[in-house]
N, C-alpha and C positions, 0 to 999 in steps of 0.2 A: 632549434624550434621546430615543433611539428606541426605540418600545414594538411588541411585535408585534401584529395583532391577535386578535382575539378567535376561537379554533379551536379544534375538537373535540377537539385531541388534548392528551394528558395533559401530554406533556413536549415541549422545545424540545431537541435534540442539534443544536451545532455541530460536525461532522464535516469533517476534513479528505481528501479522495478522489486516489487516482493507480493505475495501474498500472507493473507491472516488469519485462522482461522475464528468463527465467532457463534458461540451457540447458547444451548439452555444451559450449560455447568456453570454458575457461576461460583465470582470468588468474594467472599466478603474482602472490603478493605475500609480502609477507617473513615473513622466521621466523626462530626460533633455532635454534641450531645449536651442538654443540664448537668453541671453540676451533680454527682452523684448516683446517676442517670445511665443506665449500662444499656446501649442501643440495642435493639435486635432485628437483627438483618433477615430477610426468611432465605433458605439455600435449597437448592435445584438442585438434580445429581441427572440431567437424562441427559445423554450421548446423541444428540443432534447438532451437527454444524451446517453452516455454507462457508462458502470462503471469499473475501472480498481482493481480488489481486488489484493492483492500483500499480500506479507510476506518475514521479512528482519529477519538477523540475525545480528546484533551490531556490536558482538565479532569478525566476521570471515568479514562481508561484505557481505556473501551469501544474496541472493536474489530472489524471483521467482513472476512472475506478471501472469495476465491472466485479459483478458478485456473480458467482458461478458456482455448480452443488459440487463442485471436488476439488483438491490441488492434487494436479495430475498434468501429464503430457498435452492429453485433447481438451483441457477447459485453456491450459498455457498458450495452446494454439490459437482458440478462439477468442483469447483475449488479445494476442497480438497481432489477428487481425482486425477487430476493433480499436485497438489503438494506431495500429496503421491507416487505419478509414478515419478516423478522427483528424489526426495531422497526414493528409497526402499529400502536400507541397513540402511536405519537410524528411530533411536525412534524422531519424532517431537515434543515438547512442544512447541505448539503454544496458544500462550496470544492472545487472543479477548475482545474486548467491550463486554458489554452486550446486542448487537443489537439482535432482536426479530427471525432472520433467523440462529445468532450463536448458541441461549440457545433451538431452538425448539427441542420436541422428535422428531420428522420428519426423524431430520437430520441424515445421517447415516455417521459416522465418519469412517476414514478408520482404520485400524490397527496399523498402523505404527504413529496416529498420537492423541496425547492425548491435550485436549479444556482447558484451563487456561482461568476465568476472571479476567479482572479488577474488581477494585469497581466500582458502576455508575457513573455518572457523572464524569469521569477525564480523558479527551481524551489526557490532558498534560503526562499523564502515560507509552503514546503507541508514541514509537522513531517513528515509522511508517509515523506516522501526520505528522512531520516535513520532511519526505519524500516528502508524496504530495506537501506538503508546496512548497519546493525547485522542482518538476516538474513543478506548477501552476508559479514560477517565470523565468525556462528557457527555458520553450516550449512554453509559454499560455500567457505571460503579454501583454497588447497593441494588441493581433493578433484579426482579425474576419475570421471564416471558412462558406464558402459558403456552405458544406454538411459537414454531419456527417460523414462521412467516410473521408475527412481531418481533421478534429477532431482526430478520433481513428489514421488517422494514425500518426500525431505530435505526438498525446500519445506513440505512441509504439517507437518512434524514441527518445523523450523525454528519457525512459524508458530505451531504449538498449543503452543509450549515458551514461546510471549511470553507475559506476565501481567501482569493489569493495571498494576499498578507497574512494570513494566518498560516499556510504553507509554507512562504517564507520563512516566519520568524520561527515555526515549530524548526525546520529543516536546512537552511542555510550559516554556515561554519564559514568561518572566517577565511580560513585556508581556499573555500572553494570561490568567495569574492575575488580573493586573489589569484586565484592560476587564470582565471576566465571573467 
């Protein structure tokens, strides 16, 4: 049995971490329609993103997003310092991909929060994905955004519309009830 050890901080949170990228490309995908009735979706082609990095926890539903103009090193940082200023009484194990801005020495991790990988290749691994998943079908399906800042901001409405139950039942597997 593995025990942690002995730390100042009040609680342990298992958090799962990734970012997403989300801009004006969009994709058609299906819908209903009349009988007979061939939908027309209108499609965007312009090459603007932000990127929303986020980190959930399963068990509880916890939560915390932060939308940032890059996935890179120093937006990575300054996400994990606001997620570390969010929970300061708590030890973080947060699970990450192996993206090249998670594993850098660059990066400077905060105290409060300790870096877990996946293996490569298994982004089916991280409850997280099935997150975006489920924002990209109730903010994003069918819409076109004239600028990017209606983009970010459906993201952030998308975003603050999850609750914790609904984190839960997007992200928690059966398997993770069980170990913990």
């Amino acid at each position: 049995m593995y025990s942690l050890p002995e730390t100042k901080y009040l609680n342990v949170k298992l958090m799962f971490q990734d970012e997403a990228g989300f801009g004006r490309i969009n994709k058609p995908k299906y819908c209903w329609a009349p009988a007979g009735v061939r939908p027309t979706v209108p499609c965007l082609h312009v090459r603007e993103y932000r990127y929303a990095y986020g980190a959930i926890e399963p068990i509880t539903g916890d939560s915390f997003f932060a939308m940032l103009p890059y996935s890179d090193s120093a937006c990575m940082k300054v996400f994990l310092e606001k997620l570390s200023e969010e929970y300061p009484d708590d030890l973080i194990l947060l699970v990450c991909d192996r993206a090249p801005w998670h594993t850098t020495s660059k990066l400077d991790v905060p105290d409060n929060i300790r870096l877990h990988f996946l293996p490569p290749s298994t982004p089916e691994m991280n409850p997280i994905e099935q997150v975006w998943k489920d924002i990209r079908t109730r903010g994003f399906g069918n819409q076109m955004f004239t600028t990017l800042d209606k983009v970010v901001q459906r993201l952030e409405e998308t975003v603050q519309s999850l609750s914790k139950a609904d984190i839960r039942s997007i992200s928690l597997r059966s398997y993770m009830n069980q170990c913990f």
